[in-house]
HTML snippet that shows the backbone in 3Dmol.js (N, CA, C, O; Angstrom):
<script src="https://3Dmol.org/build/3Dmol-min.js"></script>
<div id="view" style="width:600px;height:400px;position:relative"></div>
<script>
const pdb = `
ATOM      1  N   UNK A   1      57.229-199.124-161.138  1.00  0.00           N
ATOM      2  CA  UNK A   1      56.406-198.038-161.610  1.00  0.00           C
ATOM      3  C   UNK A   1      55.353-198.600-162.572  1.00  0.00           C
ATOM      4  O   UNK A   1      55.657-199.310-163.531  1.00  0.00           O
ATOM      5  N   UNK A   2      54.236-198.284-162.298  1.00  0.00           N
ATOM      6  CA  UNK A   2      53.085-198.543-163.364  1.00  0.00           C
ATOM      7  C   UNK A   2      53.276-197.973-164.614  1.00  0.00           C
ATOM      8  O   UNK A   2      53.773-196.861-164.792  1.00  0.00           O
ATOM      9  N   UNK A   3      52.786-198.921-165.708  1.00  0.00           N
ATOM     10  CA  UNK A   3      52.546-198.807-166.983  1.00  0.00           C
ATOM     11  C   UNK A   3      52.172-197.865-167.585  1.00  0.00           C
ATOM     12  O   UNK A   3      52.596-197.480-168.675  1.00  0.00           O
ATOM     13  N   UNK A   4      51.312-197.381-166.917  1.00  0.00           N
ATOM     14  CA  UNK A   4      50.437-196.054-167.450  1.00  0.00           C
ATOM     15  C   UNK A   4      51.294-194.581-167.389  1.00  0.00           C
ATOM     16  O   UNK A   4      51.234-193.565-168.082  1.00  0.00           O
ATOM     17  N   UNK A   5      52.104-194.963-166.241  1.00  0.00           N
ATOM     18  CA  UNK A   5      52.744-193.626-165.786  1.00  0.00           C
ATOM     19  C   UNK A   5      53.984-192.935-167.300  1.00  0.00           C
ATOM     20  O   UNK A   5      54.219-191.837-167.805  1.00  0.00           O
ATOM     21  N   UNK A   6      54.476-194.416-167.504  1.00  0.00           N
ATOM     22  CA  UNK A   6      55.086-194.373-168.853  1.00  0.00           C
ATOM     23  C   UNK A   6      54.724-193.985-170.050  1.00  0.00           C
ATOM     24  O   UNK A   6      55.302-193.275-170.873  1.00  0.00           O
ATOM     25  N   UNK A   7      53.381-194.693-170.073  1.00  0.00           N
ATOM     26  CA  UNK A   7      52.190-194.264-171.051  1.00  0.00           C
ATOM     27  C   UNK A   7      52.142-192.583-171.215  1.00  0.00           C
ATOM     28  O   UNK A   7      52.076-191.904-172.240  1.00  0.00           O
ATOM     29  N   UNK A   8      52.189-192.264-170.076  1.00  0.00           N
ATOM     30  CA  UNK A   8      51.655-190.883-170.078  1.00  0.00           C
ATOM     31  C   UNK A   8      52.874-190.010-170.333  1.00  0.00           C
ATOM     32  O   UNK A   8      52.670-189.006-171.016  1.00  0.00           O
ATOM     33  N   UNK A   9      54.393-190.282-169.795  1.00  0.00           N
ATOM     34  CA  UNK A   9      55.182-189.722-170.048  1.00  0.00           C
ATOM     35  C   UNK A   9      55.586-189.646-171.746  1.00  0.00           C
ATOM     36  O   UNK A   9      56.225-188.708-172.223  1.00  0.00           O
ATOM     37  N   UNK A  10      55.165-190.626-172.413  1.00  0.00           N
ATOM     38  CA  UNK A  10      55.693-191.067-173.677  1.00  0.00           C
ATOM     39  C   UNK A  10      54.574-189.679-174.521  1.00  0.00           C
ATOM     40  O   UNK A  10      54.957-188.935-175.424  1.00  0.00           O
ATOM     41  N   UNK A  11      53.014-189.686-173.800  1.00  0.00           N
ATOM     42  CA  UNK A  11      52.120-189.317-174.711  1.00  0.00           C
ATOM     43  C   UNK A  11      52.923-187.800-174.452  1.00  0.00           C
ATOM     44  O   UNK A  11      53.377-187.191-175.421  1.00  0.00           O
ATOM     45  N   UNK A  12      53.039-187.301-173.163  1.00  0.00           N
ATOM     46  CA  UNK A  12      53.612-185.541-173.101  1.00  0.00           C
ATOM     47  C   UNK A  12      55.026-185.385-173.925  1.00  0.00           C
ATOM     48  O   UNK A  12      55.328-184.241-174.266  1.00  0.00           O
ATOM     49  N   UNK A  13      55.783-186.309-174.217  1.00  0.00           N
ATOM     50  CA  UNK A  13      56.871-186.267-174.795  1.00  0.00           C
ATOM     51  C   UNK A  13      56.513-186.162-176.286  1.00  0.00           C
ATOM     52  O   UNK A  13      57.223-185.246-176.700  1.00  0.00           O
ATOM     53  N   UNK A  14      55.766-186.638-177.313  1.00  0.00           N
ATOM     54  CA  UNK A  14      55.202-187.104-178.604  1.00  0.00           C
ATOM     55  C   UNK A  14      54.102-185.076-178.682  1.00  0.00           C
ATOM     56  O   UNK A  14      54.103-184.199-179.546  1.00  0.00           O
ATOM     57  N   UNK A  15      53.639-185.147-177.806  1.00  0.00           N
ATOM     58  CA  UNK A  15      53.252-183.765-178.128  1.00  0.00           C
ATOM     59  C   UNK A  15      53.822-182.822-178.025  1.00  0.00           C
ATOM     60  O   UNK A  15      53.287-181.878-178.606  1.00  0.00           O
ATOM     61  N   UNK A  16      55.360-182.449-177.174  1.00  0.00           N
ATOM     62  CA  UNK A  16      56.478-181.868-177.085  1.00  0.00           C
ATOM     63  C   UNK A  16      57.004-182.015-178.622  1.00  0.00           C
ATOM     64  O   UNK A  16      56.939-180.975-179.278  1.00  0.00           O
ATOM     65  N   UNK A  17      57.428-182.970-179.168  1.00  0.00           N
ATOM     66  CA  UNK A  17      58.516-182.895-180.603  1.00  0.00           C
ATOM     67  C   UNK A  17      57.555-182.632-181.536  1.00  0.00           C
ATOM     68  O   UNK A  17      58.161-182.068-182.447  1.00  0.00           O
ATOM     69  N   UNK A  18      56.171-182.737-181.885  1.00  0.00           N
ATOM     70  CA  UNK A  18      55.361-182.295-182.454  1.00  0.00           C
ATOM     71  C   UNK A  18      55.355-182.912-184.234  1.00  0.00           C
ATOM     72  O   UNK A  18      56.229-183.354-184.980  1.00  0.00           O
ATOM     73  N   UNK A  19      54.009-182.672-184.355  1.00  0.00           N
ATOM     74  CA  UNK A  19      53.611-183.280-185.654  1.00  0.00           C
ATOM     75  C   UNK A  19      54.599-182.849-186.606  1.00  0.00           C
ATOM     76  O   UNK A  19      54.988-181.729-186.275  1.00  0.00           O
ATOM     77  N   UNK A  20      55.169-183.259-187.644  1.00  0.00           N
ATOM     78  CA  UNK A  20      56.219-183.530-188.534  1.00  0.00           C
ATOM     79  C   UNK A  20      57.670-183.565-188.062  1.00  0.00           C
ATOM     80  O   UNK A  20      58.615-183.271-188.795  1.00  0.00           O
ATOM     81  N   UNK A  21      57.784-183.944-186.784  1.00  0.00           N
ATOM     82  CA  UNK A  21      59.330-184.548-186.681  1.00  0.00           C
ATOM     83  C   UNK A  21      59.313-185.702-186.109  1.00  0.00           C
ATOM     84  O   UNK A  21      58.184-186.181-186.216  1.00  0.00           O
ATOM     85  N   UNK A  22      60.131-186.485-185.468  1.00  0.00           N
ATOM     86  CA  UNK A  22      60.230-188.224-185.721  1.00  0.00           C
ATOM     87  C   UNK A  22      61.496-187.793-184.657  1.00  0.00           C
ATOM     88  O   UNK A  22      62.370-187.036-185.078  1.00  0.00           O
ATOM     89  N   UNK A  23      61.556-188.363-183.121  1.00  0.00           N
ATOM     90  CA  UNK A  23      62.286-188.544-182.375  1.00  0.00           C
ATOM     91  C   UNK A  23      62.712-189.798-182.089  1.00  0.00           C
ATOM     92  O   UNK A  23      61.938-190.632-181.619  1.00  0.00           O
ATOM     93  N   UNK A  24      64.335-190.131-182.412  1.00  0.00           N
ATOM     94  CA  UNK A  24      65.398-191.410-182.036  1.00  0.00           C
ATOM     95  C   UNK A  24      66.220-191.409-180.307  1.00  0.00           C
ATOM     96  O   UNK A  24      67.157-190.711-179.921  1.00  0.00           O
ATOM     97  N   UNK A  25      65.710-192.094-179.821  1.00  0.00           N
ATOM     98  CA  UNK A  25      66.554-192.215-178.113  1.00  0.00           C
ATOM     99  C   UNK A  25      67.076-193.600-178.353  1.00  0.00           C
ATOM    100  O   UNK A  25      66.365-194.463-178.868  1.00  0.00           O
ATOM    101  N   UNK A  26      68.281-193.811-177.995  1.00  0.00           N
ATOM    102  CA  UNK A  26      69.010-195.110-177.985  1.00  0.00           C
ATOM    103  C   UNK A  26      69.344-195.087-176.182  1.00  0.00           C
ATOM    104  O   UNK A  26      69.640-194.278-175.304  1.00  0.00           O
ATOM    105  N   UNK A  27      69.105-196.358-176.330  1.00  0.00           N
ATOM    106  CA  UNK A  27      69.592-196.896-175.084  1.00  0.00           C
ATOM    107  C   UNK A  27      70.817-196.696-174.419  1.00  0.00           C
ATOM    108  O   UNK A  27      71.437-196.056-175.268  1.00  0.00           O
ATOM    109  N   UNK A  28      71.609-196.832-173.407  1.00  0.00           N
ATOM    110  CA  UNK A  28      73.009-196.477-172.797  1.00  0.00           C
ATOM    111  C   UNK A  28      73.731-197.502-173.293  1.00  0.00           C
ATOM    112  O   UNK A  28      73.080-198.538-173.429  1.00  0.00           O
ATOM    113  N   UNK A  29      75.118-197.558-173.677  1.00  0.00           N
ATOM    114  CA  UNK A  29      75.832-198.375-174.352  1.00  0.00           C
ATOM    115  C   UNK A  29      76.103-199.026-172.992  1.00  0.00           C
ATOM    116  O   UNK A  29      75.797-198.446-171.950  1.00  0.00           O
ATOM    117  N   UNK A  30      76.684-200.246-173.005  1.00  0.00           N
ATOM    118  CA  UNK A  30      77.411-201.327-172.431  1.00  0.00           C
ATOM    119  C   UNK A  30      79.312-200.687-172.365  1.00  0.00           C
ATOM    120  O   UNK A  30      80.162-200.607-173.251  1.00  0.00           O
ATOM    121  N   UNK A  31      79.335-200.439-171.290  1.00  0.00           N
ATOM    122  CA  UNK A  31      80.713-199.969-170.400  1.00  0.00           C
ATOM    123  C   UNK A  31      81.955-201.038-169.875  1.00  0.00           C
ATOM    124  O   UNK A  31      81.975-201.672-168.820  1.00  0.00           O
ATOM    125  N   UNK A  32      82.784-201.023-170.760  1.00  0.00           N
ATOM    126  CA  UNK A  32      83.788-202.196-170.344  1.00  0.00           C
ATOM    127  C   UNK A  32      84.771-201.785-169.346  1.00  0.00           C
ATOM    128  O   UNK A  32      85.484-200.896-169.812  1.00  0.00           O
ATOM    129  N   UNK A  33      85.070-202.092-168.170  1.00  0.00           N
ATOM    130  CA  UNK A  33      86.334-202.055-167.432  1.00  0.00           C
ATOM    131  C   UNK A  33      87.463-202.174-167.771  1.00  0.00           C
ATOM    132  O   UNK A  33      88.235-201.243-167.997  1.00  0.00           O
ATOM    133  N   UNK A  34      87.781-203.743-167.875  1.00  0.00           N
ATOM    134  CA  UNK A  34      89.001-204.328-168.733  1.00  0.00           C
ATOM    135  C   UNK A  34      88.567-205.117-169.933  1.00  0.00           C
ATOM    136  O   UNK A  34      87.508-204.726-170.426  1.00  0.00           O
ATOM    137  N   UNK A  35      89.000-205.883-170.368  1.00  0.00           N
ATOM    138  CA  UNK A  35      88.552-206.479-171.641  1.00  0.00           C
ATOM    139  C   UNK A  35      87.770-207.999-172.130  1.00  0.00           C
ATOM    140  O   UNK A  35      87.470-208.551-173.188  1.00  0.00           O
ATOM    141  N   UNK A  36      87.679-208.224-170.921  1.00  0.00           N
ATOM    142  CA  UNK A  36      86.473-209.400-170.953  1.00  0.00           C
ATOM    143  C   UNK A  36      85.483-208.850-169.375  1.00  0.00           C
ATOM    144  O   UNK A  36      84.766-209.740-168.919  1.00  0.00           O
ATOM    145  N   UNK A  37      85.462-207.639-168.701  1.00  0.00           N
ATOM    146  CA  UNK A  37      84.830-207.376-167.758  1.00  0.00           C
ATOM    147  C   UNK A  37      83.661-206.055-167.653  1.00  0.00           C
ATOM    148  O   UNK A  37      84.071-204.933-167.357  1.00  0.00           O
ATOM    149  N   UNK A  38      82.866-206.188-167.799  1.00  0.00           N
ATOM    150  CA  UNK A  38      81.885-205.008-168.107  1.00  0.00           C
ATOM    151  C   UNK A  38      81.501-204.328-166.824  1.00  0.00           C
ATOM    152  O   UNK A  38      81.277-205.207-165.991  1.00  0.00           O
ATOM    153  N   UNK A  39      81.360-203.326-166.401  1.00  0.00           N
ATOM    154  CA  UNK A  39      80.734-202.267-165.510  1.00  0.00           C
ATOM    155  C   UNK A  39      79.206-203.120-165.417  1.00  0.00           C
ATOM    156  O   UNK A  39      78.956-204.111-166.104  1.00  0.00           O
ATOM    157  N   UNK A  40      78.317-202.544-164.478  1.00  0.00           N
ATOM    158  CA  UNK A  40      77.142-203.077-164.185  1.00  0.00           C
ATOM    159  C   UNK A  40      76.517-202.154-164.772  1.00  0.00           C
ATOM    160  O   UNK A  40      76.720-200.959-164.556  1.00  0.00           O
ATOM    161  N   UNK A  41      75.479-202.724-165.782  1.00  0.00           N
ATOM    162  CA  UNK A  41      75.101-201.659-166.322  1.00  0.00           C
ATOM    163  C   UNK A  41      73.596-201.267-165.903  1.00  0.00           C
ATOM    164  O   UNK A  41      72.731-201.848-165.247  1.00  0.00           O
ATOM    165  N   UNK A  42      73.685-199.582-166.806  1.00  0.00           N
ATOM    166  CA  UNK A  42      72.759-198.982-166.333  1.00  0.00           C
ATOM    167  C   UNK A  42      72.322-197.702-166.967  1.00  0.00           C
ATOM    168  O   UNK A  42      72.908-196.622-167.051  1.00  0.00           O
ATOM    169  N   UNK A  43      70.890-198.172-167.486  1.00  0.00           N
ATOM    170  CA  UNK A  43      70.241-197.353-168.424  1.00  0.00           C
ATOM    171  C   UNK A  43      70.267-196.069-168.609  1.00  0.00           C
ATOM    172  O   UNK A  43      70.083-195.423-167.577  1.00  0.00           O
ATOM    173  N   UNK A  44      70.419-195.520-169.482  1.00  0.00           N
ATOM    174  CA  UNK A  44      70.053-193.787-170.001  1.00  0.00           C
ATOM    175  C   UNK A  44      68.622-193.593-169.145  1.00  0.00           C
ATOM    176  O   UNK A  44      67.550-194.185-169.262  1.00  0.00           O
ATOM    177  N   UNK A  45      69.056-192.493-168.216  1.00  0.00           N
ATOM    178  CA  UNK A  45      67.831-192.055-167.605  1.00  0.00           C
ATOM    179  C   UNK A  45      66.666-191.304-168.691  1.00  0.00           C
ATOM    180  O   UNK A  45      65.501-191.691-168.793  1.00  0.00           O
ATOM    181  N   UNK A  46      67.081-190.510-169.223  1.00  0.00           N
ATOM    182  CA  UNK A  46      66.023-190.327-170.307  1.00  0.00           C
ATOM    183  C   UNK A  46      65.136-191.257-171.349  1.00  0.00           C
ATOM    184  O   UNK A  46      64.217-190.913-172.093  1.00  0.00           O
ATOM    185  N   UNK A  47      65.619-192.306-171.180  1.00  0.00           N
ATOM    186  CA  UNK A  47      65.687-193.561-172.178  1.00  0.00           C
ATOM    187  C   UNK A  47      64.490-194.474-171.286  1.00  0.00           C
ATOM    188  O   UNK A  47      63.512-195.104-171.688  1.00  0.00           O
ATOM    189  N   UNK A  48      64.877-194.309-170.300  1.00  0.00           N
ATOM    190  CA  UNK A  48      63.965-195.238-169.132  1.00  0.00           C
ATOM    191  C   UNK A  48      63.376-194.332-168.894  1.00  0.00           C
ATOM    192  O   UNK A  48      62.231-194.778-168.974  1.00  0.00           O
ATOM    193  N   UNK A  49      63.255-192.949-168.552  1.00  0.00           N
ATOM    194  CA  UNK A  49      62.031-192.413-168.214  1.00  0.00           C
ATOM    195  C   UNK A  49      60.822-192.522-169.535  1.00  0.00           C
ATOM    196  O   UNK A  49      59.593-192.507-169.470  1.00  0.00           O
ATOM    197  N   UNK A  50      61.204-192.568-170.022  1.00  0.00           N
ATOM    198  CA  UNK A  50      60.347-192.656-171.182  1.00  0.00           C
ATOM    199  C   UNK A  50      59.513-194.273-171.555  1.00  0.00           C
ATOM    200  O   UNK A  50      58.344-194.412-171.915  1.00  0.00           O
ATOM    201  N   UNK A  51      60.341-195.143-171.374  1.00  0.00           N
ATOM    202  CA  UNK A  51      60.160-196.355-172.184  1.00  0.00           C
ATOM    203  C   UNK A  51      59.860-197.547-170.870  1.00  0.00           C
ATOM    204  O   UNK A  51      59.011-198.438-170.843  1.00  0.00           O
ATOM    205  N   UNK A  52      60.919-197.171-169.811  1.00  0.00           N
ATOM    206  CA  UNK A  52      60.916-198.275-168.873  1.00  0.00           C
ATOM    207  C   UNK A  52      61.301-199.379-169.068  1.00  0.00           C
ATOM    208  O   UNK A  52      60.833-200.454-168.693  1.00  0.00           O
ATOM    209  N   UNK A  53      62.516-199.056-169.901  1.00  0.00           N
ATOM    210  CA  UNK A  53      63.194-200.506-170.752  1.00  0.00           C
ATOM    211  C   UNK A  53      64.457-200.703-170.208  1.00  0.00           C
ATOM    212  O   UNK A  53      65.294-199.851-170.507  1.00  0.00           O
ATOM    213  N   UNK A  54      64.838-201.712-169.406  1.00  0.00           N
ATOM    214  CA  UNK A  54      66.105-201.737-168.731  1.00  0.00           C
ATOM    215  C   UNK A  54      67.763-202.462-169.669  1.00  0.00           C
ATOM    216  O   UNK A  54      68.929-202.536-169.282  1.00  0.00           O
ATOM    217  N   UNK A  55      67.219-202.794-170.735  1.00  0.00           N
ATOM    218  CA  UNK A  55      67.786-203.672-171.441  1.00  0.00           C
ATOM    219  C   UNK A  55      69.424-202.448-172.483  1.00  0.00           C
ATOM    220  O   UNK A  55      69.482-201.222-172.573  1.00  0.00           O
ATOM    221  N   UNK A  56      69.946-203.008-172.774  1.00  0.00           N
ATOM    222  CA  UNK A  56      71.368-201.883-173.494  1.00  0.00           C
ATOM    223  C   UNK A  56      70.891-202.232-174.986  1.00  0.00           C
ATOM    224  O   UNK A  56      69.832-202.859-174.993  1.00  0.00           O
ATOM    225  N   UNK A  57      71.325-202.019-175.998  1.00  0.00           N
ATOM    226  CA  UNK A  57      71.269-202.474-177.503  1.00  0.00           C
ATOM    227  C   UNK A  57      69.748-201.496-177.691  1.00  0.00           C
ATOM    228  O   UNK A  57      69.028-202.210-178.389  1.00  0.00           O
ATOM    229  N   UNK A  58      69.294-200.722-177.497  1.00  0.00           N
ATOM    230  CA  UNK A  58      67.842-200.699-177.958  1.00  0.00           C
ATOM    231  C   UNK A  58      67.455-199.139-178.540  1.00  0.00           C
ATOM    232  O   UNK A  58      68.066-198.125-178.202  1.00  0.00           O
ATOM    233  N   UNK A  59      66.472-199.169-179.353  1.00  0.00           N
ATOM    234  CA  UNK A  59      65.892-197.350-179.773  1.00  0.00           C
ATOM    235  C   UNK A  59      64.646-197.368-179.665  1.00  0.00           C
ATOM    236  O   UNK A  59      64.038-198.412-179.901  1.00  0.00           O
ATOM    237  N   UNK A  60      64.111-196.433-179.356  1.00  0.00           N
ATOM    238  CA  UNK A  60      62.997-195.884-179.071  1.00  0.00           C
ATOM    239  C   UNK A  60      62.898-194.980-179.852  1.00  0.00           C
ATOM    240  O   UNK A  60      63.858-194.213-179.923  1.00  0.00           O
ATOM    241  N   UNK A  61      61.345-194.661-180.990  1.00  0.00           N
ATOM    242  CA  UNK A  61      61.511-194.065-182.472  1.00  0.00           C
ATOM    243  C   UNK A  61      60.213-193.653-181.473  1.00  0.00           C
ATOM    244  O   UNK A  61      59.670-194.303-180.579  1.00  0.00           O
ATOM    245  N   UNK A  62      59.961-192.388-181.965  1.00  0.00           N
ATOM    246  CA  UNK A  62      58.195-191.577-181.706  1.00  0.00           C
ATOM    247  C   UNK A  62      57.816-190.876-182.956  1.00  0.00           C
ATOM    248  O   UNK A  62      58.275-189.762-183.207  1.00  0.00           O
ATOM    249  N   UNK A  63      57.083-191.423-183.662  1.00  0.00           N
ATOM    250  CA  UNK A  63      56.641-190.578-184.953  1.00  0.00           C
ATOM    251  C   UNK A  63      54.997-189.921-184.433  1.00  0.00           C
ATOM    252  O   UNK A  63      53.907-190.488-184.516  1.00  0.00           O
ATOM    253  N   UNK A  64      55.273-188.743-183.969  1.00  0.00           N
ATOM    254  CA  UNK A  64      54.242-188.365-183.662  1.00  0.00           C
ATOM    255  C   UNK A  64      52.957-187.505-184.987  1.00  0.00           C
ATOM    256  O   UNK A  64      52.084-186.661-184.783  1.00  0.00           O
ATOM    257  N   UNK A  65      53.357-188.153-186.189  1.00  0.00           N
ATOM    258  CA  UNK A  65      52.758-187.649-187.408  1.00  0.00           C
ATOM    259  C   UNK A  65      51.274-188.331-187.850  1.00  0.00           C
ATOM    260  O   UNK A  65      50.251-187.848-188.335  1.00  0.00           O
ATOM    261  N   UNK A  66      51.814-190.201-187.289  1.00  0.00           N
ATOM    262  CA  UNK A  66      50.837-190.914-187.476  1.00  0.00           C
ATOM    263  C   UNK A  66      49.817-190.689-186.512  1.00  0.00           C
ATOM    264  O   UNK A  66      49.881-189.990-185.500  1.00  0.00           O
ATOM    265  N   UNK A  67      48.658-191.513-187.043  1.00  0.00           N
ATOM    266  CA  UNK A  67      47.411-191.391-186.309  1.00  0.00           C
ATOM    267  C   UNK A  67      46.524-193.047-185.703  1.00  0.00           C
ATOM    268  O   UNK A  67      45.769-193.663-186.455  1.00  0.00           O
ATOM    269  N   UNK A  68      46.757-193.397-184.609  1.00  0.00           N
ATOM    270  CA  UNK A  68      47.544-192.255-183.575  1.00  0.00           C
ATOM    271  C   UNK A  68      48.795-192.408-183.352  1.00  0.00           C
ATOM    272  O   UNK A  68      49.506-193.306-183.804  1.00  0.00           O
ATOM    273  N   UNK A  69      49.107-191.534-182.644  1.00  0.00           N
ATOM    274  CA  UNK A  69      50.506-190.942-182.377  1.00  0.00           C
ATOM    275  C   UNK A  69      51.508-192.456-182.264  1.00  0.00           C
ATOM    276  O   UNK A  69      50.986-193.259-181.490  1.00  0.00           O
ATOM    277  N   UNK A  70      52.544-192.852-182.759  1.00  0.00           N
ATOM    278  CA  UNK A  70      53.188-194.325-182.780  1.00  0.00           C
ATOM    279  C   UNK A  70      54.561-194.040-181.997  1.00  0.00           C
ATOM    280  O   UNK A  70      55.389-193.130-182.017  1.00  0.00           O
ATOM    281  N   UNK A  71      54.407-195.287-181.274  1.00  0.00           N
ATOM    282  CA  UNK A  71      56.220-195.282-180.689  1.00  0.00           C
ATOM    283  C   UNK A  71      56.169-196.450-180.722  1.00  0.00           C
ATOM    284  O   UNK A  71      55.223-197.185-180.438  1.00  0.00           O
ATOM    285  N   UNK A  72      57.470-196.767-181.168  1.00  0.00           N
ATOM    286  CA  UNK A  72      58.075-198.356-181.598  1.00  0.00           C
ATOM    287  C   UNK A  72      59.315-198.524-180.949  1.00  0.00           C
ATOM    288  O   UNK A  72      60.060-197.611-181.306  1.00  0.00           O
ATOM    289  N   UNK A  73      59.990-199.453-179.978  1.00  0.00           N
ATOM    290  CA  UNK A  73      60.968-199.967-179.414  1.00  0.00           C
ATOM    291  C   UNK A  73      61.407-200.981-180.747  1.00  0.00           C
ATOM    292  O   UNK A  73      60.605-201.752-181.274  1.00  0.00           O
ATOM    293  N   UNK A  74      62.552-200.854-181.092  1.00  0.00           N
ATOM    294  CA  UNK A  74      63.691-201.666-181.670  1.00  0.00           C
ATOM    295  C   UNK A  74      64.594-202.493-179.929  1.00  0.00           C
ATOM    296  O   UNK A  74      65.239-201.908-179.058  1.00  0.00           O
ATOM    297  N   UNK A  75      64.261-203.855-180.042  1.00  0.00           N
ATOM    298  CA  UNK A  75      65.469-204.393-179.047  1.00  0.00           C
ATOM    299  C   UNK A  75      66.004-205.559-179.568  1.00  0.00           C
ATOM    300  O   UNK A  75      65.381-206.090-180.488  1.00  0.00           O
ATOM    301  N   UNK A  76      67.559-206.332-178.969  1.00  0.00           N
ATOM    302  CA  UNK A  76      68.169-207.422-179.590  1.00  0.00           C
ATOM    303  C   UNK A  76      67.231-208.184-179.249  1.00  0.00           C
ATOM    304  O   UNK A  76      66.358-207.832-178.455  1.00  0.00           O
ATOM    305  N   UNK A  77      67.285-209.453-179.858  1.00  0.00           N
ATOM    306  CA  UNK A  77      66.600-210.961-179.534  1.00  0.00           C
ATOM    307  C   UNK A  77      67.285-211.455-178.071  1.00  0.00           C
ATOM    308  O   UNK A  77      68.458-211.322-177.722  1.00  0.00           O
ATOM    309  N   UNK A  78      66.186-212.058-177.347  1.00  0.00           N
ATOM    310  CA  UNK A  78      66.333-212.820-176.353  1.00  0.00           C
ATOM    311  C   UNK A  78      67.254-213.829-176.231  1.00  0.00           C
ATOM    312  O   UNK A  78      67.121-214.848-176.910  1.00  0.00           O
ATOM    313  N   UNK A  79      68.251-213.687-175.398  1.00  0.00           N
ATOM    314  CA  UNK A  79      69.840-215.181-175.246  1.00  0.00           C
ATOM    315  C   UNK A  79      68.783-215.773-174.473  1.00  0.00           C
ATOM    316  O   UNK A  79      68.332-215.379-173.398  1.00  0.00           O
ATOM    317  N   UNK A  80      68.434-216.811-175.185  1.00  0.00           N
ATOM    318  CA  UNK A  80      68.154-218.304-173.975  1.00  0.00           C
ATOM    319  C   UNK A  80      69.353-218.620-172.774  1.00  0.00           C
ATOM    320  O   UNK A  80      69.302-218.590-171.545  1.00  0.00           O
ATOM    321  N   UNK A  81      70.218-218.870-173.539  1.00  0.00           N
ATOM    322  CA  UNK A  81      71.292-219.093-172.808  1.00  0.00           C
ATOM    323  C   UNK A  81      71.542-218.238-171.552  1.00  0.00           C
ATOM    324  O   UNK A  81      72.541-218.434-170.859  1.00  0.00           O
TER     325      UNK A  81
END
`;
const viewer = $3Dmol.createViewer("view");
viewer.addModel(pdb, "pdb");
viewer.setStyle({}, {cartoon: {color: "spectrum"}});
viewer.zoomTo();
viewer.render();
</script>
């Protein structure tokens, strides 16, 4: 999906919660089976419709107060490994 399409979903979402509130979306947690075996994971659909971020650990902040309108992704650091 193109960039923009996100773009645009993020901008109708930021004018939805409206000037003086501040919207938090966290990412879908990481799902364990047994205890060293994780489920395949897979993002909060609301989380990805919005952001297009496939990654677990992460928030998506929209302060739609500033000018202009700001959204900031919080994600973990990159495992080289």
């Amino acid at each position: 999906m193109a960039k923009s399409e996100f773009r645009r979903r993020r901008k109708e979402f930021i004018r939805m919660v409206g000037t003086g509130n501040i919207a938090v979306i966290a990412s879908a947690p990481v799902s364990q089976r047994n205890r060293d075996i994780e489920y395949p994971y897979r993002q909060d659909s609301d989380f990805y419709y919005l952001t297009g971020f496939e990654e677990s650990g992460a928030l998506a902040v929209f302060v739609p107060s500033r000018r202009p309108a700001e959204y900031i992704l919080f994600c973990r650091e990159m495992d080289e490994t």
